[in-house]
Structures are given as structure tokens and as C-alpha cells.
VOPAGU-2260 file (C-alpha; in pm, 1 decimal, decimal comma):
REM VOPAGU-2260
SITE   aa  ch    i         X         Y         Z
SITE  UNK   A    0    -747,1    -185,3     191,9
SITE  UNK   A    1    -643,6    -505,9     369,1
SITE  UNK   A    2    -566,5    -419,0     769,1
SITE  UNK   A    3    -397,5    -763,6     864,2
SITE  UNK   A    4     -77,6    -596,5     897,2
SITE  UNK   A    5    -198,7    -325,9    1074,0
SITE  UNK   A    6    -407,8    -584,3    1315,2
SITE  UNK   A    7    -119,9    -782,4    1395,4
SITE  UNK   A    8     102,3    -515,6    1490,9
SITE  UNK   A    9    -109,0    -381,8    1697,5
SITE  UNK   A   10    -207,2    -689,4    1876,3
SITE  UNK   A   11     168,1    -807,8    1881,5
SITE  UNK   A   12     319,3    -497,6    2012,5
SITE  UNK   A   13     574,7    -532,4    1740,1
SITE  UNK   A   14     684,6    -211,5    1472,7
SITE  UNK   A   15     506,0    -193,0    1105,3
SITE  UNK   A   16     816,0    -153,3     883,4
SITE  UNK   A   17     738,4     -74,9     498,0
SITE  UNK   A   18     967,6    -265,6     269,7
SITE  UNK   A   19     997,9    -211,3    -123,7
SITE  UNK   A   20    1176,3    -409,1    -401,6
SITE  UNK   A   21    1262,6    -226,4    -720,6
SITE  UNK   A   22    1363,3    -387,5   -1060,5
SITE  UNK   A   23    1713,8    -249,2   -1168,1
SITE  UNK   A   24    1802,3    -256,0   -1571,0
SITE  UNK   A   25    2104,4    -509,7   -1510,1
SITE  UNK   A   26    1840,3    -724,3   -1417,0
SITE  UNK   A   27    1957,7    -742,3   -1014,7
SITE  UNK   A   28    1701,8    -620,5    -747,9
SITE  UNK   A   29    1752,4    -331,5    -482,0
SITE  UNK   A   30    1591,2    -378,7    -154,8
SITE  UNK   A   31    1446,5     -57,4      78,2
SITE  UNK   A   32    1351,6     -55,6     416,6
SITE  UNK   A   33    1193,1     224,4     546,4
SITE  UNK   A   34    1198,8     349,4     945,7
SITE  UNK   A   35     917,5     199,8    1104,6
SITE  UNK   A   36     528,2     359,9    1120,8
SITE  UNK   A   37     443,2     570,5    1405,1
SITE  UNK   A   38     225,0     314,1    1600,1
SITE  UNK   A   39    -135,8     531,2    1713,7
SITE  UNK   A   40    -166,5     488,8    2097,7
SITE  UNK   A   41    -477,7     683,6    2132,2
SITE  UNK   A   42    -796,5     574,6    2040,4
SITE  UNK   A   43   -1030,6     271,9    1984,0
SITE  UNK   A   44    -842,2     -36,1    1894,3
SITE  UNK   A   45   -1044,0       7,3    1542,3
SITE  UNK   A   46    -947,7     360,4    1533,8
SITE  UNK   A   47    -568,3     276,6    1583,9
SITE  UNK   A   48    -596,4     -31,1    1315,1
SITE  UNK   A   49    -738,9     241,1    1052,8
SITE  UNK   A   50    -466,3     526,3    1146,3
SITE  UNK   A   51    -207,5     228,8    1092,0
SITE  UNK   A   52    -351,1     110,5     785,8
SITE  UNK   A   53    -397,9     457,1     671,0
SITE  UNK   A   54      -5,4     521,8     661,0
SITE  UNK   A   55     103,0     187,7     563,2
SITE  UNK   A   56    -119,6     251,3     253,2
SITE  UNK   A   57      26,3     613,2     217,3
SITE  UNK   A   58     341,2     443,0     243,8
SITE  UNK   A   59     315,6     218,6     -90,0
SITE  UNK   A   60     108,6     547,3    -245,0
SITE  UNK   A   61     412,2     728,1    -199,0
SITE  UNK   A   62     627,3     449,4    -367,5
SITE  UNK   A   63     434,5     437,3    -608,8
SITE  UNK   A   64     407,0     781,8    -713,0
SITE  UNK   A   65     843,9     768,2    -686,9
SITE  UNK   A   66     800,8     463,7    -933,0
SITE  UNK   A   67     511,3     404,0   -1091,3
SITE  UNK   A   68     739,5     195,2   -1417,3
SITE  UNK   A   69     742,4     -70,5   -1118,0
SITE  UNK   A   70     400,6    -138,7    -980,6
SITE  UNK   A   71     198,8    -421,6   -1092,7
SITE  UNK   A   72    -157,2    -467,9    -988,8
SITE  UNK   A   73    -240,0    -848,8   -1026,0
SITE  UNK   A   74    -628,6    -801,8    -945,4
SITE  UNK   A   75    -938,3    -553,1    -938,4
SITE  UNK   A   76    -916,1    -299,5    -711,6
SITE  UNK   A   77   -1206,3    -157,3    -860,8
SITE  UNK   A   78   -1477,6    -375,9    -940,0
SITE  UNK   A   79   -1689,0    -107,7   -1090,1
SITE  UNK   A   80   -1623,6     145,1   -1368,6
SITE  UNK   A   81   -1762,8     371,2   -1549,6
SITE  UNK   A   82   -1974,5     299,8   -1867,9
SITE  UNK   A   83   -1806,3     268,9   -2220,5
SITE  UNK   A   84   -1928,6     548,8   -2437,5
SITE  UNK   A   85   -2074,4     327,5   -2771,6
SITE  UNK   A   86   -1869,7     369,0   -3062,0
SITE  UNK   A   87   -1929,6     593,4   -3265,5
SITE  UNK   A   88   -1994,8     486,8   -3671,2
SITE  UNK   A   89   -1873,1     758,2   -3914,9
């Protein structure tokens, strides 16, 4: 999972506030913005980018899950998979 946004936050001092846009049937768009991520103060500065990352990503999981007509993956996530069973001749 990318931590940029995590990274700058962190380095900026500045909030990490979760936005969503979901497709409405008249064809117009609605626009959320969630209350800002809890910001880790404890830790590592690694430690702190992966709790921040950590609930940005549960953030769009949860989105997701509320919505998942709406999501659109545009690349691999997961570059391996498992093996295609041959087909079977009957």
C-alpha cells in the first residue's frame, strides 16, 4: 500500500482527511468527507507512517465494503495468483 500520504502528513504536520466520490443514477456525483485520521504521536517515524497508512487503507476498505458497485481497480494489486485448474475434456 502506497504511504506518500501518510509520509507527507506526517512530515507536514497537516491532518489526513479521507475523501470519497460516489456515482449517483441521475448521473450527478456526491462528494464525502470524512473527519480527519487520528495522527500516531508515539513511535518511530516508520512506525507512525505504517499506523497512518494502516487506517487510511481501512478507511477506503470500509468504503468499499459500503459500496463495492463503485470501486474500480485500474491495475494489479496482485501480481501473483493461483494456478488455473486445466480444463477438463468430457
Amino acid at each position: 500500500t502506497p504511504s506518500g500520504a501518510a509520509v507527507l502528513a506526517l512530515r507536514r504536520g497537516c491532518p489526513l482527511i479521507p475523501g470519497f466520490i460516489t456515482r449517483l443514477q441521475d448521473g450527478r456525483h456526491r462528494v464525502e468527507i470524512h473527519p480527519p485520521l487520528a495522527v500516531p504521536e508515539a513511535g518511530s517515524f516508520e512506525d507512525r507512517v505504517r499506523e497512518l497508512t494502516a487506517a487510511a487503507t481501512a478507511a477506503i476498505e470500509a468504503q468499499v465494503r459500503a459500496q463495492p458497485e463503485q470501486w474500480v481497480w485500474m491495475h494489479r494489486r496482485w501480481r501473483s495468483q493461483p494456478p488455473t485448474p486445466p480444463a477438463t475434456v468430457v
